[in-house]
N, C-alpha and C positions, 0 to 999 in steps of 0.2 A: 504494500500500500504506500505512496507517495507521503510526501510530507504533508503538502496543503491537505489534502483528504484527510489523513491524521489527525490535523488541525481540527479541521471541522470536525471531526466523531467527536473527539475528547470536546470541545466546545456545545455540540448537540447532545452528548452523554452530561456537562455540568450544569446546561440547561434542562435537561430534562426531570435531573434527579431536585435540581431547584423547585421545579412547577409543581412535581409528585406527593408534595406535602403542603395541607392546607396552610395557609396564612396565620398573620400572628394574630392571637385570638381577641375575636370584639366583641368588648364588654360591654354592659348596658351604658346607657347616659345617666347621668344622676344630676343634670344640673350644671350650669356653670357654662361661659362662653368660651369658644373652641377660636381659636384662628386658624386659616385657612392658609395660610402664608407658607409658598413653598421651603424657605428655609424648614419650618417646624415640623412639615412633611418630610424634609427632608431629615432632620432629626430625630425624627419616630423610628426611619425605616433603616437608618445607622445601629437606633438603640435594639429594636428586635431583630435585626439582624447580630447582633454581638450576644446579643439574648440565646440566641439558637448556637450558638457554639460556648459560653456559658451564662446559663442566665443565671444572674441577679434573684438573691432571696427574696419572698415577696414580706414585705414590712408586719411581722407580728401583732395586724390589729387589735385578731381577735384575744390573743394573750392580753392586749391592756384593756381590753374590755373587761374584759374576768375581774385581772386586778383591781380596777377601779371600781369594780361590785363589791369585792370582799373587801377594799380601804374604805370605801362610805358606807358599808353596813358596820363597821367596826367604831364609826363615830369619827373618822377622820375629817377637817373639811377638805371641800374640795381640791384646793391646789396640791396639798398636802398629798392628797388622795391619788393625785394622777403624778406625782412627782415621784413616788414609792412605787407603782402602776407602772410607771415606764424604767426603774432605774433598771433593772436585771435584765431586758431586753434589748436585743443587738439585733440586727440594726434598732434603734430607737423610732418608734414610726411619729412621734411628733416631738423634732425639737423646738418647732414655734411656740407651739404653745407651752411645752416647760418653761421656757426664756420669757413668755407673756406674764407664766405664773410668780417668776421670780422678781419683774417689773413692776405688774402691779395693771400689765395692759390687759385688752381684752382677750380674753381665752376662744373664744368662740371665733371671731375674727382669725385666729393665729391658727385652729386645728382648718378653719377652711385652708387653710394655707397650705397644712403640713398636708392634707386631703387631696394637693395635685400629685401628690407625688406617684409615678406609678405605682398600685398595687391599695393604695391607702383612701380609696373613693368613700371607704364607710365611715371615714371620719368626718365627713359631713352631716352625718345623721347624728352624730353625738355632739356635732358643732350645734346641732338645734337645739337634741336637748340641753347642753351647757347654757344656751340661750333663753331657753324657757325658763330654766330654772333660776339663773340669775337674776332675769325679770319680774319672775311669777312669785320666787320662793320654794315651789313645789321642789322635791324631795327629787335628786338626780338620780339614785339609787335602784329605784323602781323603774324609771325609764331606759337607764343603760345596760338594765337586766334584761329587760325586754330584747334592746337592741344586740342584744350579744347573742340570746337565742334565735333571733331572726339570721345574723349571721351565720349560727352553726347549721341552721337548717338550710340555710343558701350554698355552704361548703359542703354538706353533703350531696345535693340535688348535682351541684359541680365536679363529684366526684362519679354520680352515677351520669353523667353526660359526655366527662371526658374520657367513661369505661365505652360507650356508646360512641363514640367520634373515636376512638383507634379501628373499629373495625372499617370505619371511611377512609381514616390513614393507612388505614392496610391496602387497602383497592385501591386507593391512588399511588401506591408506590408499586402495585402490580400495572396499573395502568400505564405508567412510565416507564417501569425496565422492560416490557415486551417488544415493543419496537428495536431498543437495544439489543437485547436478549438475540433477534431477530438477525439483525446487521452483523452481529458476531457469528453467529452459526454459519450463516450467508459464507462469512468470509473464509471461516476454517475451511466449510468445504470443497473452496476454490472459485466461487460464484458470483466473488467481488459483488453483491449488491449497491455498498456504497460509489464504487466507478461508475457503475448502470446510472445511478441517481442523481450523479451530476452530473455524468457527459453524456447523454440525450435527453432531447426535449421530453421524449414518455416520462422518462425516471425524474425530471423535475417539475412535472404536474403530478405526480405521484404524489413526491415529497411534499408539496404545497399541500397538495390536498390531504396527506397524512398530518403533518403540521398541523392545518388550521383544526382536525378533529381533534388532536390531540390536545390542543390549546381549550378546546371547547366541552372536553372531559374536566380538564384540569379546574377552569372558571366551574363548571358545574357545581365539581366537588368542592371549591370554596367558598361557593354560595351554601352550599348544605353547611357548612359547620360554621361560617360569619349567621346566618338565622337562627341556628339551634342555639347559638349563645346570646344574640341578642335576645331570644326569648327565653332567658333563663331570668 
């Protein structure tokens, strides 16, 4: 096999095996305005891609929920509460709002904050309750209990969805190597299909047309698993 043809397989093989696995996974919206500005696309798709060769712990929310249930049922106040709540957790998933608590600024304000961070969206719901409660007076304790089992119940459902989305992962990484799969046999057996495919017009309406199906399996199957989590 020639070099440029080379080229191309190993380049149609690092493509392909790319396409074969759905996309980085979308999570509901919870609120809050998005820009649209290609820089910050363009930094999403840097961050999940470094993600997929090692990704990043995702910020131990639910742990300081917990804690900050058993600190305010123990008679702690509040700052106190969440400042003991976070210290033993690594990564630390709100440093704003420690730093707010030790200021003296707004708590609610700071966890919206600490809330962009990837993985930390449910700190926005206890950024409400922080806010109820500091307005209303009502008892934080009984709210963030609430929201911490709404959490466990939402990590579960996400566990039995991501056992459900491997078997999609699996058919798309079978949908991707058979082509390959193909081109190799092709070639042990002396058959050159990739020559056919690009030195005559048959064999590159082929390919186009193998292409654009194969493209059109792959979008599919990213569509199946971008929906099944947006409606999670």
């Amino acid at each position: 096999m020639s070099g440029p043809a080379v080229t191309v397989a190993a380049l149609a093989a690092a493509a392909t095996v790319f396409l074969g696995w759905p996309g980085p996974p979308v999570r509901p919206r919870h609120g809050g305005r998005r820009s649209g500005s290609a820089r910050q696309l363009s930094g999403a798709s840097v961050r999940w891609a470094l993600g997929r060769i090692r990704p990043a712990p995702p910020p131990p929310v639910a742990e300081l929920l917990a804690g900050l249930v058993a600190e305010l049922r123990a008679g702690r106040p509040t700052g106190l509460a969440l400042a003991a709540a976070a210290g033993d957790l690594d990564p630390v998933p709100c440093p704003h709002a420690l730093a707010a608590c030790r200021s003296g600024a707004e708590v609610s304000a700071a966890l919206r904050r600490d809330a962009q961070a990837p993985g930390a969206h449910d700190l926005r719901a206890l950024a409400a309750c922080w806010e109820v409660a500091d307005h209303s007076g009502a008892g934080l304790a009984a709210a963030v209990s609430r929201l911490a089992e709404g959490m466990r119940a939402s990590a579960a459902i996400e566990a039995q969805l991501s056992g459900e989305v491997a078997a999609v992962r699996t058919s798309a990484g079978l949908l991707a190597a058979l082509p390959l799969l193909g081109l190799v046999i092709g070639h042990w057996v002396g058959a050159e299909p990739l020559g056919w495919l690009l030195g005559s017009g048959t064999g590159r309406v082929v390919l186009v047309v193998g292409l654009g199906l194969q493209g059109l399996g792959m979008a599919w199957l990213h569509r199946m698993v971008a929906r099944a989590r947006v409606q999670l």
